[in-house]
PDB file of N, CA, C, O and CB in Angstrom:
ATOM      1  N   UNK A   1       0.845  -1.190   0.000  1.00  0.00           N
ATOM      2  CA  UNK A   1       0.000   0.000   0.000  1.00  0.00           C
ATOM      3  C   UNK A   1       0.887   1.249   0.000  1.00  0.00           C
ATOM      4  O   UNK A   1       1.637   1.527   0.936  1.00  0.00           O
ATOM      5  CB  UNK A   1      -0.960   0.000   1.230  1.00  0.00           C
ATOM      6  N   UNK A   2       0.772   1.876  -0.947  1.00  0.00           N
ATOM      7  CA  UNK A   2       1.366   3.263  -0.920  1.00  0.00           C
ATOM      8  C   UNK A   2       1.066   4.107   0.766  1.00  0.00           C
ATOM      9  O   UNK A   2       0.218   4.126   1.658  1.00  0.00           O
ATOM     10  CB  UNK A   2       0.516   4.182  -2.349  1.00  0.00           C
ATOM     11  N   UNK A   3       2.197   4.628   0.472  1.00  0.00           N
ATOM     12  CA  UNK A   3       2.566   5.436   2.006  1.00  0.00           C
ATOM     13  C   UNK A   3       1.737   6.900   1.448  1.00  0.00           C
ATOM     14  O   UNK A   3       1.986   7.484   0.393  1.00  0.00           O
ATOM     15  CB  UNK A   3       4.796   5.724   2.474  1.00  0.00           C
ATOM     16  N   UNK A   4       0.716   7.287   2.455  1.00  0.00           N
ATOM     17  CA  UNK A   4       0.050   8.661   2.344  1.00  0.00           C
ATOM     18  C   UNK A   4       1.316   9.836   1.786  1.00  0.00           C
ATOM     19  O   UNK A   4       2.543   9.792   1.878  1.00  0.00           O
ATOM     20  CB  UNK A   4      -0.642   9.104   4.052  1.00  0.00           C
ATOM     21  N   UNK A   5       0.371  10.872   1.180  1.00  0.00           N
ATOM     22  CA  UNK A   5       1.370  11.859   1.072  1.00  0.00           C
ATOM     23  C   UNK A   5       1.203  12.825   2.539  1.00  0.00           C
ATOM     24  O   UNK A   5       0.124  13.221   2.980  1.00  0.00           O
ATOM     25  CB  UNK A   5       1.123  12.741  -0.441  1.00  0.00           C
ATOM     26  N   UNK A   6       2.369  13.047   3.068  1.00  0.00           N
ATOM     27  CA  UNK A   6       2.339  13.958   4.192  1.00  0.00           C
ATOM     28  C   UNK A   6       1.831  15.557   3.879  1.00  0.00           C
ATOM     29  O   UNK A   6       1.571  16.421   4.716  1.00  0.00           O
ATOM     30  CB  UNK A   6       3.809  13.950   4.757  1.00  0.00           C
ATOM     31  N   UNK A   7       1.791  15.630   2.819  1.00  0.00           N
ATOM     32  CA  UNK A   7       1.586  17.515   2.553  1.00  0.00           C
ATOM     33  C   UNK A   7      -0.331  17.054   1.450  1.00  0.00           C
ATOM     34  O   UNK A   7      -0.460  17.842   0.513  1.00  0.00           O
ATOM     35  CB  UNK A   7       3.788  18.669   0.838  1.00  0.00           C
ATOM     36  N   UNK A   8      -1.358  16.162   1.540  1.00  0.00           N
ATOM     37  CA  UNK A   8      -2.326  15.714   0.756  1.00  0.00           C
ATOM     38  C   UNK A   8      -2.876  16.656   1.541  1.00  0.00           C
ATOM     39  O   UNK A   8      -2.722  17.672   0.863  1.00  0.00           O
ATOM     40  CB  UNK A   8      -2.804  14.255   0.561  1.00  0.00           C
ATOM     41  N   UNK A   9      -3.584  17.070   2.837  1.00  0.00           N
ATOM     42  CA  UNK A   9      -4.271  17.402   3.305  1.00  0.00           C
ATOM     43  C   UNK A   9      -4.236  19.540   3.033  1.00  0.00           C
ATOM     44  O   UNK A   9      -5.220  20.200   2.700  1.00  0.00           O
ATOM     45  CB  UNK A   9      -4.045  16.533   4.580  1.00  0.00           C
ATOM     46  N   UNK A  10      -3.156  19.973   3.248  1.00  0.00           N
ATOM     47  CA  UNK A  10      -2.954  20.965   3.115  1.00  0.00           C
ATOM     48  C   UNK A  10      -3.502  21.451   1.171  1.00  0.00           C
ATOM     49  O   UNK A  10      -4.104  22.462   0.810  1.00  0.00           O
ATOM     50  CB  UNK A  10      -1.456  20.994   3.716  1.00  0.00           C
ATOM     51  N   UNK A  11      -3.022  20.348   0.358  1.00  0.00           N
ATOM     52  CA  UNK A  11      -3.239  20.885  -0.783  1.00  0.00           C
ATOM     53  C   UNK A  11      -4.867  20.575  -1.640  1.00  0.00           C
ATOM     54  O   UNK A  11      -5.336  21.055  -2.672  1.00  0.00           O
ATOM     55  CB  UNK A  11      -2.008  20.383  -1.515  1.00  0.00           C
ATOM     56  N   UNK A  12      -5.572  19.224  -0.330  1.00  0.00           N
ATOM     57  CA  UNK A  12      -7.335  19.618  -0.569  1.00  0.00           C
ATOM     58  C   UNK A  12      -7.673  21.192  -0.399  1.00  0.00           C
ATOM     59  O   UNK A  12      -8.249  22.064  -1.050  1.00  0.00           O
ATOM     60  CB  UNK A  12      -8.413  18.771   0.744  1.00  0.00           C
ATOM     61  N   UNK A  13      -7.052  21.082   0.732  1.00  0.00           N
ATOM     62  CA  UNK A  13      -7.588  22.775   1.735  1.00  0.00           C
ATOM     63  C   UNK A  13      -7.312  23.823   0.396  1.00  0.00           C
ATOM     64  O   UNK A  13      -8.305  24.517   0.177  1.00  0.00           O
ATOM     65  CB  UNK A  13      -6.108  23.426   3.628  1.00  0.00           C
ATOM     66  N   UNK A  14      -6.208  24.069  -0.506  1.00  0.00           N
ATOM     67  CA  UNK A  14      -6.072  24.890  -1.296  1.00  0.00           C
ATOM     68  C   UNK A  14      -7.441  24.696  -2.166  1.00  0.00           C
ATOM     69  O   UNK A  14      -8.304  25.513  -2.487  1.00  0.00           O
ATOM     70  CB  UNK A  14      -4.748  24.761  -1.915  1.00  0.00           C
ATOM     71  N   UNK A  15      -7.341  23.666  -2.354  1.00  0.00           N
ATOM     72  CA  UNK A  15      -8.721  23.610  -3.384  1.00  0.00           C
ATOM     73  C   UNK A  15     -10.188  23.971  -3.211  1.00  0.00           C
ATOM     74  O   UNK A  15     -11.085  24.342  -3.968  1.00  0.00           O
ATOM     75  CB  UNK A  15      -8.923  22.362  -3.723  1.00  0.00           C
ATOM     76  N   UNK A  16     -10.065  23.698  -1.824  1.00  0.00           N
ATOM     77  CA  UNK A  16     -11.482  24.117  -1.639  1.00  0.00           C
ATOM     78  C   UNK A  16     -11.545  25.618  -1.202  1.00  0.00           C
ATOM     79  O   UNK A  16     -12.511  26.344  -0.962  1.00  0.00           O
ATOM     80  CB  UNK A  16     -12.197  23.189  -0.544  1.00  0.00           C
ATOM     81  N   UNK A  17     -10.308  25.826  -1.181  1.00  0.00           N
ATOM     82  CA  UNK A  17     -10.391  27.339  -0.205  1.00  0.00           C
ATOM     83  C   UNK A  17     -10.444  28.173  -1.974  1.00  0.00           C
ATOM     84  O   UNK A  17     -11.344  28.985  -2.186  1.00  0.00           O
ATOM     85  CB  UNK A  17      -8.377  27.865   1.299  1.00  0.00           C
ATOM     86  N   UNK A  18      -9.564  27.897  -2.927  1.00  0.00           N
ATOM     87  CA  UNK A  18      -9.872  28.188  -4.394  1.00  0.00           C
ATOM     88  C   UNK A  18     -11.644  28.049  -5.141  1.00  0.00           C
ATOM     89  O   UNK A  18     -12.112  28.850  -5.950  1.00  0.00           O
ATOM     90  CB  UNK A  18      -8.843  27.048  -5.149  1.00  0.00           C
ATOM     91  N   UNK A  19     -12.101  27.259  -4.782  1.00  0.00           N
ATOM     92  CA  UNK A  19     -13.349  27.412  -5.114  1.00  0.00           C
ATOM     93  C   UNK A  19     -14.144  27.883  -4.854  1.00  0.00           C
ATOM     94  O   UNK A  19     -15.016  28.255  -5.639  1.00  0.00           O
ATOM     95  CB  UNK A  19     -13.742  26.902  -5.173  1.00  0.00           C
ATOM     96  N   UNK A  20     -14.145  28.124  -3.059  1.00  0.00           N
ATOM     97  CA  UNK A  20     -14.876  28.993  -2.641  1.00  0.00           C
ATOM     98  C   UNK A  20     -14.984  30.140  -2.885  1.00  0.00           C
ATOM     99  O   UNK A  20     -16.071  30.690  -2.710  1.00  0.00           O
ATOM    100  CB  UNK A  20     -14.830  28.998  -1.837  1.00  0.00           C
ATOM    101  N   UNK A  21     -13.445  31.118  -3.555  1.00  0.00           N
ATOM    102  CA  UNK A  21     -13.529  32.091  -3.844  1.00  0.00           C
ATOM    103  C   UNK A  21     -13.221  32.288  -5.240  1.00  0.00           C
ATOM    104  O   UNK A  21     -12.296  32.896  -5.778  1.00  0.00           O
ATOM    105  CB  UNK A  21     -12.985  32.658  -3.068  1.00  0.00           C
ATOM    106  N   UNK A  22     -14.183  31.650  -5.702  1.00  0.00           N
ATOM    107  CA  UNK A  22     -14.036  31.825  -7.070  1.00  0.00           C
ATOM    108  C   UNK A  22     -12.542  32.015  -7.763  1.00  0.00           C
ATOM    109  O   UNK A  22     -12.365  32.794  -8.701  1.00  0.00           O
ATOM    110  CB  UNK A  22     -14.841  32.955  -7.336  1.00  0.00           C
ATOM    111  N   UNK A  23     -11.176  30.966  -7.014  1.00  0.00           N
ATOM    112  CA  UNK A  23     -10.162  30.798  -7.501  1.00  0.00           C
ATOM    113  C   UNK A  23      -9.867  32.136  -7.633  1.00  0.00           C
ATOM    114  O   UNK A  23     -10.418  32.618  -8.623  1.00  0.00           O
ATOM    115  CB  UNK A  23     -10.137  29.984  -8.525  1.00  0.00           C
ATOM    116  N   UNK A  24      -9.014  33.129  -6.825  1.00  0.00           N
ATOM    117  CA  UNK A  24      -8.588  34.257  -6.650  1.00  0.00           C
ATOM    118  C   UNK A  24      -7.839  33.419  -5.344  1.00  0.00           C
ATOM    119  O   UNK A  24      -8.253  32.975  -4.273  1.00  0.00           O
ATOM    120  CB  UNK A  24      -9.694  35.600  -6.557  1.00  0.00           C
ATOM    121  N   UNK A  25      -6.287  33.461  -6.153  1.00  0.00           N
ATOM    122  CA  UNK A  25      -5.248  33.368  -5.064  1.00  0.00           C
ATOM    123  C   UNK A  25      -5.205  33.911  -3.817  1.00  0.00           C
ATOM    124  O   UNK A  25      -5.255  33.333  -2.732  1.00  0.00           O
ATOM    125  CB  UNK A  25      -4.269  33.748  -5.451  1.00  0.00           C
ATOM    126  N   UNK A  26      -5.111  35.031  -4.055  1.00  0.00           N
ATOM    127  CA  UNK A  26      -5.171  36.164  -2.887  1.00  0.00           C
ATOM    128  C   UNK A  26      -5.927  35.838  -1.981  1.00  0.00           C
ATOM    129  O   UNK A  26      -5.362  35.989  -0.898  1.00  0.00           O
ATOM    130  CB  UNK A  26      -5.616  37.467  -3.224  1.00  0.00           C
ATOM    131  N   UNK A  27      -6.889  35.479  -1.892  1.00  0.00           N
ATOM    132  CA  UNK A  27      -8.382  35.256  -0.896  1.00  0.00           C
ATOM    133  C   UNK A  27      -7.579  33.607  -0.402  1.00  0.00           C
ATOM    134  O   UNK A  27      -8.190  32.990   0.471  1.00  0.00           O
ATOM    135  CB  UNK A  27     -10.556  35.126  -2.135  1.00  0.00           C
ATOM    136  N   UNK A  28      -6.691  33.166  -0.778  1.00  0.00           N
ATOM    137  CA  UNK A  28      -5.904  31.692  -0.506  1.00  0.00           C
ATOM    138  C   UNK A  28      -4.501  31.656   0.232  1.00  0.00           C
ATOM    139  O   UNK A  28      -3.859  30.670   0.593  1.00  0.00           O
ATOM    140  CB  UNK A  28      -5.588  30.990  -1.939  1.00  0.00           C
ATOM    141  N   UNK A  29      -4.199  33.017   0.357  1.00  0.00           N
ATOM    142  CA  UNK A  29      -2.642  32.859   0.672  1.00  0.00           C
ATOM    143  C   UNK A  29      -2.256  32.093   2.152  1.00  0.00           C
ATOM    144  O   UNK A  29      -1.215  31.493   2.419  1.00  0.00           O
ATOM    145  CB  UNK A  29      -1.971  34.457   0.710  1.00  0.00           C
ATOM    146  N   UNK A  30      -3.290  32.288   2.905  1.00  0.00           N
ATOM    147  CA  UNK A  30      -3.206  31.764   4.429  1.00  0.00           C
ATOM    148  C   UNK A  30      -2.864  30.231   3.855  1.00  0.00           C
ATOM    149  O   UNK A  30      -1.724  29.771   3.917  1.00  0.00           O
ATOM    150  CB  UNK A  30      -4.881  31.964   5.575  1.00  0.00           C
ATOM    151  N   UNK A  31      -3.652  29.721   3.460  1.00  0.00           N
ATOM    152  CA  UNK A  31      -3.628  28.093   3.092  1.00  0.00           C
ATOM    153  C   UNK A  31      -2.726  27.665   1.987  1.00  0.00           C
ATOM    154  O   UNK A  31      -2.353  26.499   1.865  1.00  0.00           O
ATOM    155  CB  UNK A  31      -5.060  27.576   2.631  1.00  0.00           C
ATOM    156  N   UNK A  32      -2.431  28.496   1.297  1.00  0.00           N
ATOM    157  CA  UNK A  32      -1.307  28.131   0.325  1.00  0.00           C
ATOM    158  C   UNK A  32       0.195  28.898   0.984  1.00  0.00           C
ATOM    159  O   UNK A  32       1.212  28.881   0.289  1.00  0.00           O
ATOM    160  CB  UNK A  32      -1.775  28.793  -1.406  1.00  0.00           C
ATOM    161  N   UNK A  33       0.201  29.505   2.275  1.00  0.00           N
ATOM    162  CA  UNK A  33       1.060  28.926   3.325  1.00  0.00           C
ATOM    163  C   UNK A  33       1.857  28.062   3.627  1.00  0.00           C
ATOM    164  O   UNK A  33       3.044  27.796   3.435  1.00  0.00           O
ATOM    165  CB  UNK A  33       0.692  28.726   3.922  1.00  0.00           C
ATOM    166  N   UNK A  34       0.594  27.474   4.381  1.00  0.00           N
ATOM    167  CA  UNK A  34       0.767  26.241   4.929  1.00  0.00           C
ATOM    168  C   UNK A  34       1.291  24.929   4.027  1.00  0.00           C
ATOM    169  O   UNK A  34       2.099  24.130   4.501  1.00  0.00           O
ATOM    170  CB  UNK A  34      -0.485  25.990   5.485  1.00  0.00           C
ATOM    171  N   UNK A  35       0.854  24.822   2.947  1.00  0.00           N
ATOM    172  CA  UNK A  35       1.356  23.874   2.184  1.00  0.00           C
ATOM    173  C   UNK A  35       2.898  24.327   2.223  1.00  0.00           C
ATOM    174  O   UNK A  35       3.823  23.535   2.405  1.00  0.00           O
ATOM    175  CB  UNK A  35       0.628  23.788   0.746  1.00  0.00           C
ATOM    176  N   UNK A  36       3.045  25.706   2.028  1.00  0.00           N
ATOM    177  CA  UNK A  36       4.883  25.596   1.682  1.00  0.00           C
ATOM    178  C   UNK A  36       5.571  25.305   3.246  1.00  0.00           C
ATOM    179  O   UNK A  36       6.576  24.597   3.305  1.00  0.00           O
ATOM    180  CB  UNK A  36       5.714  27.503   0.907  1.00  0.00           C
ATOM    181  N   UNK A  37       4.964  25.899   4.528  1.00  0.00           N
ATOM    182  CA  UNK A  37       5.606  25.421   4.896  1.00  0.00           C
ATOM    183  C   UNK A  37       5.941  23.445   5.643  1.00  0.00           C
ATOM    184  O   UNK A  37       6.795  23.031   6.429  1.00  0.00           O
ATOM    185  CB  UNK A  37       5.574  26.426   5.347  1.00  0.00           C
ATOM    186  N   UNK A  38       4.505  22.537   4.710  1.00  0.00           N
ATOM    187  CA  UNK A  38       4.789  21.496   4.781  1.00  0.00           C
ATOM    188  C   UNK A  38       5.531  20.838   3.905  1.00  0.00           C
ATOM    189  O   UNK A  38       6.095  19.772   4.155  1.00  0.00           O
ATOM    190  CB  UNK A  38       3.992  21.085   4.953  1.00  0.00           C
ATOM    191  N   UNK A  39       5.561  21.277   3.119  1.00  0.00           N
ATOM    192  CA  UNK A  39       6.551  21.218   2.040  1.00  0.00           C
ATOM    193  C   UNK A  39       8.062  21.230   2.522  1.00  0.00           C
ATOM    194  O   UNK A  39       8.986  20.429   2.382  1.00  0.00           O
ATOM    195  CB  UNK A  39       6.306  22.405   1.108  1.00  0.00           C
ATOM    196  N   UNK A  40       7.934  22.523   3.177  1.00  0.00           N
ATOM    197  CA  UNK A  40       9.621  22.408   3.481  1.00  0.00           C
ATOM    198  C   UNK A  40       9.925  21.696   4.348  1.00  0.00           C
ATOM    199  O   UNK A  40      11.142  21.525   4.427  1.00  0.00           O
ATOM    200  CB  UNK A  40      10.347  23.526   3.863  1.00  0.00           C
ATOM    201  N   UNK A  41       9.097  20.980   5.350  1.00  0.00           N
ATOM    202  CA  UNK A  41       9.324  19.934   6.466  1.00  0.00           C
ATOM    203  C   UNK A  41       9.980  18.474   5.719  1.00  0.00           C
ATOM    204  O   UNK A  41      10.829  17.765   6.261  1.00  0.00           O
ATOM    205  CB  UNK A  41       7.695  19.604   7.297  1.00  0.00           C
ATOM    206  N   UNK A  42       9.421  18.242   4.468  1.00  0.00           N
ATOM    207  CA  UNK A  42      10.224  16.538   3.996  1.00  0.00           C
ATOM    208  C   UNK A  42      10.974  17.066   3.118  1.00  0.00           C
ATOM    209  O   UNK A  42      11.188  18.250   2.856  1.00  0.00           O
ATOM    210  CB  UNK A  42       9.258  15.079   3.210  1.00  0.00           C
ATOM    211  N   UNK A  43      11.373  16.094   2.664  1.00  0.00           N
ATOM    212  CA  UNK A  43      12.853  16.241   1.930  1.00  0.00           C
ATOM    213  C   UNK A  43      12.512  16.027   0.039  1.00  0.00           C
ATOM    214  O   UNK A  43      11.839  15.071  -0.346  1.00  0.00           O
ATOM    215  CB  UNK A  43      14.130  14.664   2.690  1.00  0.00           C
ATOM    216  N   UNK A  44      12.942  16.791  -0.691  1.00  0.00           N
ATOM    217  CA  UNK A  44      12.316  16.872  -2.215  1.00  0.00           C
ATOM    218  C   UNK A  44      12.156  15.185  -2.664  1.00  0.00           C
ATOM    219  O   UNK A  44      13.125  14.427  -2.688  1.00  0.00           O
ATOM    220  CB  UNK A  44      13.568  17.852  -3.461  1.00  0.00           C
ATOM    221  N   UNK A  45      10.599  14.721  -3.047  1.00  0.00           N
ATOM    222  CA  UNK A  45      10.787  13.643  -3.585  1.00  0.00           C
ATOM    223  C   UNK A  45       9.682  12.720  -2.470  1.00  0.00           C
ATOM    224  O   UNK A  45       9.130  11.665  -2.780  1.00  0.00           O
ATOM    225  CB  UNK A  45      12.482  13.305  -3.699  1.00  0.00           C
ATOM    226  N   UNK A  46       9.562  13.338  -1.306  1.00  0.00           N
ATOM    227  CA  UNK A  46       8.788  12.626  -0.394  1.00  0.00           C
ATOM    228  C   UNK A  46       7.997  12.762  -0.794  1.00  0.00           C
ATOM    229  O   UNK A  46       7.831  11.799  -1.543  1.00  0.00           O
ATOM    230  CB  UNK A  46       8.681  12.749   0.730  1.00  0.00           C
ATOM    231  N   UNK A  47       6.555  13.924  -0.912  1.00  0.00           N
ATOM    232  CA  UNK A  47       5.562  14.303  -1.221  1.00  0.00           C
ATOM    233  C   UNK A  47       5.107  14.637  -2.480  1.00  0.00           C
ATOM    234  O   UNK A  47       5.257  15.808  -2.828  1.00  0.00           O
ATOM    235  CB  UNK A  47       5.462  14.985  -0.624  1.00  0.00           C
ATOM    236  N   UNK A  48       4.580  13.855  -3.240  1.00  0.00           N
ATOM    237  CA  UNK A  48       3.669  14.231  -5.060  1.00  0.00           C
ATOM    238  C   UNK A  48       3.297  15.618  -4.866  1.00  0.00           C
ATOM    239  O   UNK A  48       3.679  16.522  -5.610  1.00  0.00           O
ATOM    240  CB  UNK A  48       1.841  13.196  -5.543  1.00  0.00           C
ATOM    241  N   UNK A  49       2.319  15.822  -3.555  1.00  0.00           N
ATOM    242  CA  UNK A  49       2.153  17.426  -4.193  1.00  0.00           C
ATOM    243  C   UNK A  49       2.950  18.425  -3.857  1.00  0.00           C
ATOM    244  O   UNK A  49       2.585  19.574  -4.108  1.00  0.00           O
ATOM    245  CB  UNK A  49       0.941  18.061  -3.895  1.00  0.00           C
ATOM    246  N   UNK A  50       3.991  18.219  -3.326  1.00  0.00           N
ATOM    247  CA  UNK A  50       4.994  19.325  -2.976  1.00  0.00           C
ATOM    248  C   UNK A  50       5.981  19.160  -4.734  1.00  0.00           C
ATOM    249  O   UNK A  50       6.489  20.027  -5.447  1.00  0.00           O
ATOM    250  CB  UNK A  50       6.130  18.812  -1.095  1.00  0.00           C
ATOM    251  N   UNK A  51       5.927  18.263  -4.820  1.00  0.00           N
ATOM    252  CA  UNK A  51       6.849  18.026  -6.419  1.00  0.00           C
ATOM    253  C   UNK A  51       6.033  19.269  -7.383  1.00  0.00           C
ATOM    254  O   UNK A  51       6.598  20.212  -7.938  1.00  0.00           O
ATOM    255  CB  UNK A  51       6.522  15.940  -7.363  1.00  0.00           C
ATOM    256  N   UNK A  52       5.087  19.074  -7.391  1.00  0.00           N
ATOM    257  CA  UNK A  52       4.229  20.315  -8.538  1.00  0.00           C
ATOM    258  C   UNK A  52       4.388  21.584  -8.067  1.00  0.00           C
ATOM    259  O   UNK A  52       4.522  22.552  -8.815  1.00  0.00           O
ATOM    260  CB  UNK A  52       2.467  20.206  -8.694  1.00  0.00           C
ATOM    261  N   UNK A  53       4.382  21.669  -6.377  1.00  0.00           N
ATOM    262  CA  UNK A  53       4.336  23.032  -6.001  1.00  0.00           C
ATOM    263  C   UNK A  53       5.779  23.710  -6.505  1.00  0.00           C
ATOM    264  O   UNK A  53       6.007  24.747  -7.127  1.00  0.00           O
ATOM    265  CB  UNK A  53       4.078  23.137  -4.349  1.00  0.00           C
ATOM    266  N   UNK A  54       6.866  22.418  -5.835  1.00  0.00           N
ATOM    267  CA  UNK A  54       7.909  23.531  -6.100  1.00  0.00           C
ATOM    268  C   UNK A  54       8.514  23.541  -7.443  1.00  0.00           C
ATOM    269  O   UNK A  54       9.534  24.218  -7.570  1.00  0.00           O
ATOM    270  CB  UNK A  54       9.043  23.435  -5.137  1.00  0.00           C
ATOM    271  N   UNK A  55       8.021  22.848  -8.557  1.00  0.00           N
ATOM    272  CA  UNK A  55       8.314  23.322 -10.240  1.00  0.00           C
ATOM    273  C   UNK A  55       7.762  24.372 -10.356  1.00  0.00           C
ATOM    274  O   UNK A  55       8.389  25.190 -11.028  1.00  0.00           O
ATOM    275  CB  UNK A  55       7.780  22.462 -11.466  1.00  0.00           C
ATOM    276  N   UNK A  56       6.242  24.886  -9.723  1.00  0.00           N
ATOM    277  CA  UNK A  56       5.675  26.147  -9.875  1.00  0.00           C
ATOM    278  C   UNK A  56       6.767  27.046  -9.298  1.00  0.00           C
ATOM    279  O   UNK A  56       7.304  27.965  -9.916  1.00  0.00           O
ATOM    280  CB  UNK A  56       4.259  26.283  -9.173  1.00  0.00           C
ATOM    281  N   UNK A  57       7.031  26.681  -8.063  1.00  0.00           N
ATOM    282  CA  UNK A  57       8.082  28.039  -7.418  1.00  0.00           C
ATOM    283  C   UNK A  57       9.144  27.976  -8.125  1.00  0.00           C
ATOM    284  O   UNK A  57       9.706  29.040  -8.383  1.00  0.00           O
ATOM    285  CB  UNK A  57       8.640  28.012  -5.790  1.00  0.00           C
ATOM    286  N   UNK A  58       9.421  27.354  -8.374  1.00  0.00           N
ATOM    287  CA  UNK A  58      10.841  27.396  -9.567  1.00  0.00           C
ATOM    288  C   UNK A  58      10.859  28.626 -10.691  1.00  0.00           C
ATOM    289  O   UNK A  58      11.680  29.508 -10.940  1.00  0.00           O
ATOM    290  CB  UNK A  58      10.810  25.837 -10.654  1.00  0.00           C
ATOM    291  N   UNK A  59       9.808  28.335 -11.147  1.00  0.00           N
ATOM    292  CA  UNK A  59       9.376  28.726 -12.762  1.00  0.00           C
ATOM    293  C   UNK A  59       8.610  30.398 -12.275  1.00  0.00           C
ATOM    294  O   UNK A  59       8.656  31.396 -12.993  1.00  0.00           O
ATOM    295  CB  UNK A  59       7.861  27.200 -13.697  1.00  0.00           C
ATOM    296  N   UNK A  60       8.221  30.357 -11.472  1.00  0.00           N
ATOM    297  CA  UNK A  60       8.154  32.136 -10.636  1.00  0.00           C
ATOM    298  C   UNK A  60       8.951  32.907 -10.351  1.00  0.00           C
ATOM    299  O   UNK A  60       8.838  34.131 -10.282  1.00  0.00           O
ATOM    300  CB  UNK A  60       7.765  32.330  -9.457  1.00  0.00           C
ATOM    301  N   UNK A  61      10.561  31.723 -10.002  1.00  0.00           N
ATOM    302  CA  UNK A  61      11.471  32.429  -9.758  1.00  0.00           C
ATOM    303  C   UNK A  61      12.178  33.082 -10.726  1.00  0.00           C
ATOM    304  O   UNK A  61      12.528  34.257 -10.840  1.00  0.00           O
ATOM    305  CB  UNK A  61      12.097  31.864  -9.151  1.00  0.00           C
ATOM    306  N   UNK A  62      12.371  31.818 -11.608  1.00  0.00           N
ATOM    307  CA  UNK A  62      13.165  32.242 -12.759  1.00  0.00           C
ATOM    308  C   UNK A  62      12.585  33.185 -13.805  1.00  0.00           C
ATOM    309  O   UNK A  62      13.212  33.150 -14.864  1.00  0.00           O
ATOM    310  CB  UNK A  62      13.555  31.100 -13.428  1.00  0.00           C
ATOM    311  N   UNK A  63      11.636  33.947 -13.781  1.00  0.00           N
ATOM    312  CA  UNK A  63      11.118  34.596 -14.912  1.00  0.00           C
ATOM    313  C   UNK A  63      11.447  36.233 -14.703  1.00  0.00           C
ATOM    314  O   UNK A  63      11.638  37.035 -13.789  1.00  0.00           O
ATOM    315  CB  UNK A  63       9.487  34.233 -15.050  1.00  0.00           C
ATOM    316  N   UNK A  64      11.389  36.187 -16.067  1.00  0.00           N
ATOM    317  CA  UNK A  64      12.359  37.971 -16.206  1.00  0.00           C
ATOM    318  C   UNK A  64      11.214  38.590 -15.395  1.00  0.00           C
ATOM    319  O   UNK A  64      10.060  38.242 -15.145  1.00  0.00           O
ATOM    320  CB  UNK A  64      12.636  39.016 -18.266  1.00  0.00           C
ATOM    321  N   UNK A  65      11.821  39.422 -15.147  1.00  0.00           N
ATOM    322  CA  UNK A  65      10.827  41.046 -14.681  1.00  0.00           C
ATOM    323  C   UNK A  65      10.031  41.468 -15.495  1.00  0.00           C
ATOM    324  O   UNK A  65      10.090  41.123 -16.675  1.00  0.00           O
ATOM    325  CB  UNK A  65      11.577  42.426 -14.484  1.00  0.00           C
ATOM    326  N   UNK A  66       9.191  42.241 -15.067  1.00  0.00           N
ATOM    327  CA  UNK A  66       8.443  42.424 -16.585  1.00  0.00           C
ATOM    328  C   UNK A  66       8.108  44.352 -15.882  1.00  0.00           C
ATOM    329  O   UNK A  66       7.514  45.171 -16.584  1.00  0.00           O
ATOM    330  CB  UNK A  66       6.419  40.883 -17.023  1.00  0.00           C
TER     331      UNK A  66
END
């Protein structure tokens, strides 16, 4: 049996906290928080949804200024 993901619960909460507000980040930042900082608790590779989060933070980082 696959081992739970430790960061699953934090990244429902994004979703529902996204729908409720008609998906406007901003109205999400408290809870999309928390995912980073469960994220940074395991080590890259533990958690599936921390893998997507931090290609997103990656790809935020690296982009020119505009």
């Amino acid at each position: 049996m696959p081992q739970k993901d430790p960061c699953q619960k934090q990244a429902c909460e994004i979703q529902k906290c996204l729908q409720a507000n008609n998906y406007i980040e901003s109205k999400c930042q408290a809870v999309i928080e928390e995912l980073r900082k469960c994220c940074a608790r395991y080590p890259k590779g533990r958690s599936l949804v921390c893998s997507g989060f931090e290609k997103e933070e990656n790809q935020t980082l690296k982009s020119p200024a505009k």
